[in-house]
N, C-alpha and C positions, 0 to 999 in steps of 0.2 A: 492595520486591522488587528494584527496578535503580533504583541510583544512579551518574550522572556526575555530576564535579565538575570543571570544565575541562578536559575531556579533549582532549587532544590527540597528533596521530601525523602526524610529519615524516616524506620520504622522499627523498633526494640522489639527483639524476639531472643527467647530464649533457645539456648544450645547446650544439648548434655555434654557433658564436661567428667563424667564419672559415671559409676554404678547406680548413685542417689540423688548424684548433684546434675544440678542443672545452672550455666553462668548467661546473665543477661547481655547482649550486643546490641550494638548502633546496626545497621544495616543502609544505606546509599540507595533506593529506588531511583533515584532522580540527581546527578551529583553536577551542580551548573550548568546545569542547560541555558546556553544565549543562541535565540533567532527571532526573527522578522519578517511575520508575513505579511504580504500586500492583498489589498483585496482583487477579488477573482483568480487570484494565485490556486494553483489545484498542485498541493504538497502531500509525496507520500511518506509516510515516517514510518520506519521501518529499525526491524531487530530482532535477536533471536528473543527465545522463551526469557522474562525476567530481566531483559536490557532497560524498561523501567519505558516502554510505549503506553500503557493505557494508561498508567499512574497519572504520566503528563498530559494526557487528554483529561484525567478525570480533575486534577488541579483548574486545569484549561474551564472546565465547566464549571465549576463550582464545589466539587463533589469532595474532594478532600483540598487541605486546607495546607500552602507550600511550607515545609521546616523554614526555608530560608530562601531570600531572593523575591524577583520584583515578579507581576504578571500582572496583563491588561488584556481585554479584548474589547476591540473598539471605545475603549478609552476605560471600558470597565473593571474594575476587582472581583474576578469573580465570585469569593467565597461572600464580602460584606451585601455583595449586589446582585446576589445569587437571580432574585426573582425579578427584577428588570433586563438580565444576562437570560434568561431562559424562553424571555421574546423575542432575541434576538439572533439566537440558533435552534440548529436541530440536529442532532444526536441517535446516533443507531448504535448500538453495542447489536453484536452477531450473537449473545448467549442472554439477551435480556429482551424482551418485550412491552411495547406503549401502548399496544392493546388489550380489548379487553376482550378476554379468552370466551366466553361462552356468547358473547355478541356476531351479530353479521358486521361483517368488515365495512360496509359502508355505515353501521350504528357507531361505530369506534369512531370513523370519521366525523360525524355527525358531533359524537361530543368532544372531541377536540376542537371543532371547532365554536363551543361555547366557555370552552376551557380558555382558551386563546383567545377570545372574543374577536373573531376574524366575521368583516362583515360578509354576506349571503355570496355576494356579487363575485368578492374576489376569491370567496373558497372554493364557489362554483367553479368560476375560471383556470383556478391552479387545479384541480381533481379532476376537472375536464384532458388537460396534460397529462396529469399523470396518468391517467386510464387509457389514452391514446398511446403513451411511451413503454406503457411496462402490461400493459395487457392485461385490466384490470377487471373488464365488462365479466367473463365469466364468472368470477367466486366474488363479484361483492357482495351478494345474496349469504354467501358462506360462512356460519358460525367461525371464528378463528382458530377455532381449538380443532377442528374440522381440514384445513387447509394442510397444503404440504408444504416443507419446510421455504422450499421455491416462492412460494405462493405469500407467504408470510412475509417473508423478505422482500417482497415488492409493497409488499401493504405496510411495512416497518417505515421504508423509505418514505414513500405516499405520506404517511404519516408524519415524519420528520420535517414536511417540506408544504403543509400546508398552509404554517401560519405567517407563510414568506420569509423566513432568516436569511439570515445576511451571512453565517457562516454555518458549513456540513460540515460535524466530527464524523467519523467514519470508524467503529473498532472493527477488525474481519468481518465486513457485509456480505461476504460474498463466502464465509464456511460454511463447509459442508453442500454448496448446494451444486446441483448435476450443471452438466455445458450449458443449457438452455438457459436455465435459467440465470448463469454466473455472465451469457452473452448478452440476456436482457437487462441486467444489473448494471454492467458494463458500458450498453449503448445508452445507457438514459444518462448516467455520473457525466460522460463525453459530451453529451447531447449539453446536460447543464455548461458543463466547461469550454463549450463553444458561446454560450452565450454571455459567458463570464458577472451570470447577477449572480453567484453564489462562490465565496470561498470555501477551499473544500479541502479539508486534510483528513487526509487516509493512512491509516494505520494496517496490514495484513499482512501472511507468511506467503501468500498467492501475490508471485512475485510479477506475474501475466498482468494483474489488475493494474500495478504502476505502472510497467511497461507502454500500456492502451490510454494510461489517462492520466499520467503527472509527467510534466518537464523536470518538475524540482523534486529530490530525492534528497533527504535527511536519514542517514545512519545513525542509530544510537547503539552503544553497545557499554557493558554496565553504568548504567545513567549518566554516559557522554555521548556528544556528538563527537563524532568520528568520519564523517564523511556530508557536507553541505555543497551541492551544487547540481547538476545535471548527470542524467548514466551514463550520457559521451563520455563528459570528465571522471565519472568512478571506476570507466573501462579503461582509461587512459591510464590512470593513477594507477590503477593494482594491476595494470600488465594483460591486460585478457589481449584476445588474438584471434584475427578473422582466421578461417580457417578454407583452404581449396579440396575440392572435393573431385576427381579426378577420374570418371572410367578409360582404361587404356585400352585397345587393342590386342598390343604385347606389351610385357612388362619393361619398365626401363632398364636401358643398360645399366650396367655395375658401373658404380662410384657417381651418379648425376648428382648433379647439385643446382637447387634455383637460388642464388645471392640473396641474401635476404630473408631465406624461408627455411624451415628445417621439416624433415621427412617426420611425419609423426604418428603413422598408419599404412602398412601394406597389408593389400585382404585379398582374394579371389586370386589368389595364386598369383601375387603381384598385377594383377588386370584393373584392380582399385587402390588408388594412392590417394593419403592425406596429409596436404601438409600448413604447418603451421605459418602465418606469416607474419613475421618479427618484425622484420624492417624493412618490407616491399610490397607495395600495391599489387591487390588482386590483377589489375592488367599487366603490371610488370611481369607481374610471374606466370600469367597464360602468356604471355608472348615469349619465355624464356622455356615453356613448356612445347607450344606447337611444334617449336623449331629443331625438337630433340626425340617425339614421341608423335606415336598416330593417334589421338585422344577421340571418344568415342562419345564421350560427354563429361557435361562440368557442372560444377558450382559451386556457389564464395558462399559458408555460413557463419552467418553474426554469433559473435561471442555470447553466450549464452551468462545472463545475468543473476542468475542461479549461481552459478560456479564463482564469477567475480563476490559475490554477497558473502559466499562461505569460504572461500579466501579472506576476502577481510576480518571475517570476526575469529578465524585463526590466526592473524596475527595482531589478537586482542587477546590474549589469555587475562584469566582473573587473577587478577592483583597485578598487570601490569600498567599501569595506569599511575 
């Protein structure tokens, strides 16, 4: 479905260099990037600020044009093929707009659909979806420029997905907006990706989103991949660690130890212990707990993907590469 093949995309900017002077540089947004997505693949690609994530979306679409290296989507080029590539996705940036601002949101849809030349039948049928998924009946009446951010962002998508693509870019869909509606965002992306007609690569710093709705995770960190495959395997690779969460009774005696685990939190006057587990199943280590303490309650919490993510791109500093 999307093929890179060292993709790369340079950009010259100038840097003062003196009081007066200023000296020109190459700059790397994008430095070989090779992957392979498959269709109904749901990939979230991921990075900190300036790792070179939307560049390779906007290559991906058409929008700038690669320095170097190969790119196709579904067999496309997209900068020469720009406008038979643009029937066959649909594209949300989280800071950019497809509507049109002083219209009711259902007139927006209305002329995309004559933009797109999609016939009655099947725009009806897809908008019937979307209004049933993301809760759309209230504000299609709604000038756009009128709605709240929540609001928009369901009608962006809607937007995105009426003229049937074959693949979802995704830039931060989900910034800035409150639980509700980041939950409604969320169930509908899932909703798509159970049905698998639609590939779908998401780009955002709301790490929640991947978590809910991509198997494959792609790090890029200054315009390399740096980490390709699943978040089991990114927890594995950089060390993250379930962790036991322990209310006691009384505190443990002096010097315990669970094989495998290491003490990494005493709180409530030693009554709450945590500890880390290195090299022992959660049940090894409630069974090597019972038999040593009166425990008053427990529980095993998953390593938080937040922390693995900012581990990794510290042990990326720039210019080591």
């Amino acid at each position: 479905m999307i093929r890179m093949e060292n993709l790369q995309k340079t950009f010259s900017v100038r840097v003062k260099t003196g009081r007066f002077r200023r000296e020109k540089r190459t700059v790397a947004a994008v430095d070989g990037v090779s992957l392979t997505i498959e269709p109904g693949e749901m990939v979230g690609y991921i990075g900190p600020n300036g790792a070179g994530k939307s560049t390779t979306l906007k290559m991906l679409t058409g929008v700038l044009t690669p320095t170097a290296g190969e790119v196709s989507v579904f067999g496309l080029t997209p900068v020469p093929q720009r406008t038979r590539l643009a029937l066959q996705i649909g594209v949300v940036f989280g800071q950019r707009s497809q509507l049109w601002w002083d219209l009711p949101l259902h007139e927006s849809f209305q002329l995309l659909r004559h933009i797109y030349r999609v016939p009655p039948s099947e725009h009806a049928v897809r908008l019937r979806r979307c209004r049933e998924l993301l809760g759309l009946d209230d504000f299609l009446d709604t000038p756009v420029r009128q709605l709240s951010l929540g609001q928009r962002m369901r009608g962006e998508m809607t937007a995105a997905l009426l003229h049937g693509p074959r693949v979802l870019f995704l830039d931060e869909p989900t910034i800035g907006l409150d639980v509700v509606s980041k939950q409604a965002v969320r169930s509908f992306l899932a909703e798509l990706g159970r049905t698998g007609d639609v590939t779908l690569v998401l780009t955002t710093h709301d790490l929640a989103d991947i978590e809910r709705l991509c198997r494959r995770l792609v790090v890029i960190d200054h315009g390399r991949v740096v980490h390709d495959g699943t978040i089991e395997a990114l927890h594995a690779r950089y060390g993250s660690r379930r962790s036991l969460i322990v209310d006691l009774d009384a505190p443990l005696p002096p010097g315990f130890v669970i094989p495998g685990a290491s003490l990494s939190a005493v709180e409530a006057d030693g009554h709450r212990v945590t500890f880390s587990l290195d090299g022992v199943s959660a049940g090894a280590a409630v069974a090597g707990l019972v038999g040593a303490a009166s425990v008053r309650d427990l529980s095993v919490v998953e390593p938080d993907i937040e922390d693995v993510v900012a581990r990794l791109y510290g042990g990326y500093p720039q210019g080591s590469r």
